[in-house]
C-alpha angles and dihedrals in degrees: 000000000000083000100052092043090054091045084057083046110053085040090061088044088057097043090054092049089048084059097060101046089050083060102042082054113131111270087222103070097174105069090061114082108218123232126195112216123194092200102199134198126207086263094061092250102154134198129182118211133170119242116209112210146163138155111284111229114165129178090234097051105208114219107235081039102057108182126251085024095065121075123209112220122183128189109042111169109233102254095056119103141203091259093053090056095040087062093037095056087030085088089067098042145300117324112207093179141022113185114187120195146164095234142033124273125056118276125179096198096031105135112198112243099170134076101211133089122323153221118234122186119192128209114211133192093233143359097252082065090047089052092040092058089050084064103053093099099052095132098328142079109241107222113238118189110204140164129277106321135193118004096346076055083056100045092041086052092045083057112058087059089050111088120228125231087250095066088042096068099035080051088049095039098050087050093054083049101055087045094052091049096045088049096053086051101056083041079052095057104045091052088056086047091059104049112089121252128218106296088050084255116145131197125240124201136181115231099216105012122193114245102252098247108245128233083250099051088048085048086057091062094051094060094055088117091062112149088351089144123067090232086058088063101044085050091053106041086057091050087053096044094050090047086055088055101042089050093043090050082047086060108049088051091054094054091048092055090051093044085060102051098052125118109209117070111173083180 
C-alpha cells in the first residue's frame, strides 16, 4: 500500500513539474528546431516526446560550453541520462560533452534535485556536427533506448531505499557482535579485579551502590515547612513582587542607555 501510494506521489510530483516547464518555455518558439524523440525500455514501453533546440550563443561564452559548438535542448523526460543523449546526437558528429540540469543556464556544478523535465546542453567537435544535430527531425522520429521508464522507473527507484533482508542480517550480525565483545571485556575486568596484587590485597566492589546522599540534598528536607504560615506567603509574595519591579526598572534603564548610544536616528 505504502509503495503504490508513493508511485501516485512521485507522478503527481512530474506532471506538476511538467506544468511549470510548459509555462518557463521561451516566448519565441521559433528559434527552437523541434525534434521528435520515440524513447524506448527494454520492454519495448515507448513514449514520444517532443525536444526543443537550438545553438547556444551567449554574450559571456563559458568555457566547457564554446558557442556555435554547443547545442541548447529543452524538454528531456526524468528518466533520460547523459548516455542516452550521447547515442542519440552521436548520428550528427562527435559529441565531447553532454551536461544535464533542472534549470536554464549552464552550470558546471548544477545537481539535479527534481524529478521533473530537463535541460540538456551538447557539446559538440565543430560546428558542422552542432548544425547537423539541429536537422534529425527533419520528417522523421529519431529513435532513443533508456532506462525503465513510468511506474516500473518509481518502483525501481522505491526499491533501492528499501533494505533488503541481506544487509539486515550483516547489520544485525555486526551489532551482536559489538555487544558480545564488549560483554567478554567487562567480564574481562571483574575477573582481574578479583585476583589478588602484590601485597595479597583484593579488590571488593558493590554491584548496584547506593549514591552517597549530599549535605544539599539533606538541606532540602529540612526546609520541607517553607511558606507553611499565612504570614510566610504573604512575605514572600511581597519579596517577589519588589524583585519584579526592581528588574523591570533595571531594564528600562538598560534600553535607554542603548537608545542613546545608537548611532542611527532617523528623529
Amino acid at each position: 500500500r505504502d509503495s503504490e501510494l508513493h508511485i501516485v506521489w512521485q507522478a503527481c510530483l512530474e506532471v506538476s513539474s511538467l506544468f511549470r516547464k510548459c509555462l518557463l518555455l521561451p516566448c519565441f518558439v521559433d528559434e527552437f528546431a523541434p525534434i521528435k524523440v520515440k524513447f524506448q525500455d527494454a520492454k519495448d514501453n515507448c513514449s514520444l516526446h517532443t525536444i526543443f533546440c537550438k545553438v547556444h550563443v551567449i554574450r559571456q561564452e563559458h568555457s566547457k560550453a564554446p558557442n556555435h559548438r554547443t547545442l541548447f535542448t529543452l524538454g528531456w523526460p526524468s528518466y533520460c541520462n547523459e548516455k542516452c543523449i550521447r547515442e542519440l546526437f552521436s548520428q550528427a558528429g562527435e559529441v565531447k560533452l553532454v551536461h544535464l540540469q533542472d534549470k536554464i543556464g549552464f552550470d558546471e556544478g548544477a545537481t539535479m534535485e527534481s524529478t521533473g523535465f530537463k535541460v540538456a546542453y551538447i557539446v559538440f567537435d565543430n560546428t558542422e556536427a552542432a548544425n547537423a544535430a539541429l536537422a534529425l527531425g527533419d520528417n522523421r522520429t529519431v529513435l532513443c533506448n533508456v532506462g525503465p521508464t513510468g511506474v516500473a522507473k518509481w518502483c525501481a527507484e522505491y526499491s533501492k531505499h528499501c533494505a533488503t533482508v541481506k544487509s539486515i542480517e550483516t547489520c544485525v550480525t555486526a551489532a551482536i557482535a559489538d555487544y558480545d565483545e564488549r560483554k567478554l571485556e567487562i567480564e574481562k575486568e571483574k575477573r582481574e579485579l578479583q585476583q589478588a596484587d602484590e601485597d595479597g590485597w583484593i579488590t571488593i566492589t558493590r554491584k548496584n551502590p547506593k549514591p552517597v546522599q549530599g549535605k544539599k540534598q539533606r538541606q532540602k528536607k529540612k526546609k520541607g515547612l517553607l511558606n507553611f504560615y499565612q504570614f510566610q506567603l504573604r512575605e514572600s509574595k511581597r519579596q517577589h513582587i519588589a524583585e519584579l519591579r526592581r528588574k523591570f526598572e533595571e531594564d528600562k534603564r538598560k534600553v535607554a542607555e542603548m537608545k542613546s548610544k545608537r548611532k542611527f536616528r532617523p528623529y
